[in-house]
C-alpha positions in Angstrom: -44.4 -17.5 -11.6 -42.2 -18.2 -8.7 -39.0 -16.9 -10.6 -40.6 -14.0 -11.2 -41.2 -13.6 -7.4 -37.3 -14.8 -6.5 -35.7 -12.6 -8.9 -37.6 -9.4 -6.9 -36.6 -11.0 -3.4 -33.1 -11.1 -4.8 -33.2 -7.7 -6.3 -34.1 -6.6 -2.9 -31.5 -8.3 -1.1 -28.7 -6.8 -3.7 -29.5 -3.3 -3.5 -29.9 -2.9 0.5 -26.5 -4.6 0.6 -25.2 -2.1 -1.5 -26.7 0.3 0.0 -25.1 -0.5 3.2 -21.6 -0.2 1.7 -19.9 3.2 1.7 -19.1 4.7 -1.5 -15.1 6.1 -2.6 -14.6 9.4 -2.5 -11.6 10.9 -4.4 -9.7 14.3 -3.0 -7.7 15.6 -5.5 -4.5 17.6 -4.8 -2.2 20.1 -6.8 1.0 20.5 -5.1 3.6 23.1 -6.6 6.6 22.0 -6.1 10.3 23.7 -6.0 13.0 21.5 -6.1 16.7 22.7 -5.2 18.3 26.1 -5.5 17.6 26.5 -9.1 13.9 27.4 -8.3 12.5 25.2 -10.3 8.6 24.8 -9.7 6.9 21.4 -10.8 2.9 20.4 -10.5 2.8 17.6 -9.1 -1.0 16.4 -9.1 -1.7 13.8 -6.0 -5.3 11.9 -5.6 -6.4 10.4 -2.4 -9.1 7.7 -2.6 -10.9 6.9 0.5 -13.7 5.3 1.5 -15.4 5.2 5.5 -12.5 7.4 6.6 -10.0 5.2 5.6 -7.1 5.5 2.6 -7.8 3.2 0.3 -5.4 4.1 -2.5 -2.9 6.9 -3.5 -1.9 8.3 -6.9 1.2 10.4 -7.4 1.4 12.1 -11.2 -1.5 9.7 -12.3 0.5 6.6 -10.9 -0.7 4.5 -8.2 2.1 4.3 -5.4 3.3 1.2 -3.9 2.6 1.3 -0.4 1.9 4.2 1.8 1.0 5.3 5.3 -0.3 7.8 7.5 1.0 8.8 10.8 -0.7 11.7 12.9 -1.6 14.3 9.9 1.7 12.9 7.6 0.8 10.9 4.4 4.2 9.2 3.9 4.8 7.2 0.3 7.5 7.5 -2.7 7.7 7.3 -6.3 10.3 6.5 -8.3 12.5 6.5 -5.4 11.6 10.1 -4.0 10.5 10.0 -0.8 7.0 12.2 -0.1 5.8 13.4 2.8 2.1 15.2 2.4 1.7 17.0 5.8 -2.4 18.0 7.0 -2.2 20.7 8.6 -5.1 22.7 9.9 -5.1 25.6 7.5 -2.6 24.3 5.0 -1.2 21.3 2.9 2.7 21.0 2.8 4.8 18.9 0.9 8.3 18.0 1.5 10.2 15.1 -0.5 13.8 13.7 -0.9 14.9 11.8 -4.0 18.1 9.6 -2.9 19.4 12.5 -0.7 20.7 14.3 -3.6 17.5 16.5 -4.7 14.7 17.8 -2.0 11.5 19.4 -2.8 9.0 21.5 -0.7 5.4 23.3 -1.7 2.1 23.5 -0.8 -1.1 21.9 -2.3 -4.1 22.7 -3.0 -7.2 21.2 -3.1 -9.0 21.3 -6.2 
C-alpha cells in the first residue's frame, strides 16, 4: 500500500518538473544560394534549434556545425571550412559566406 502511494507522489513531482522546463523549438531555413560569377544557385537548408530564447544547436545541410555565435542579428558559424554569416534582418534573411577566400556566396532564406 504505501508504494502504491510513493510511486503517485513521485509521478507528481516528475511531471511538474517537466513541466517547468521549456520545450525545443526548431526554425527551419532554405537559403538559395549563388556562388561566384558562374551563377550557380545551391539550397542550402539551415535549422535553428532553440529553446527559452536561446540557440541551442545549428544544422547546416543536415550537419550539426561545430561551434557558432550570434552577434547583434548575425548568426556566425562554418562548415567545411566556409565561413557563414546568416544576417536577421527585420523584413528579410540574408546569407553571405566565404570558403577559404577563393569562392563567396550570397542569398536569402526563407522560412519554411
Amino acid at each position: 500500500m504505501k508504494f502504491k502511494v510513493m510511486a503517485v507522489v513521485f509521478a507528481i513531482g516528475s511531471t511538474s518538473s517537466l513541466a517547468q522546463t521549456p520545450s525545443l523549438q526548431t526554425r527551419s531555413l532554405e537559403c538559395r544560394i549563388q556562388y561566384g560569377s558562374a551563377q550557380d544557385l545551391r539550397l542550402r537548408p539551415v535549422q535553428i534549434v532553440y529553446q527559452a530564447k536561446q540557440i541551442v544547436q545549428v544544422t547546416v545541410d543536415a550537419q550539426p556545425v561545430y561551434a557558432f555565435s550570434l552577434v547583434g542579428s548575425k548568426l556566425l558559424t562554418s562548415v567545411d571550412s566556409e565561413r557563414i554569416q546568416i544576417d536577421f534582418q527585420k523584413h528579410q534573411i540574408n546569407w553571405h559566406s566565404n570558403l577559404r577566400d577563393i569562392l563567396f556566396g550570397e542569398g536569402v532564406c526563407v522560412s519554411l
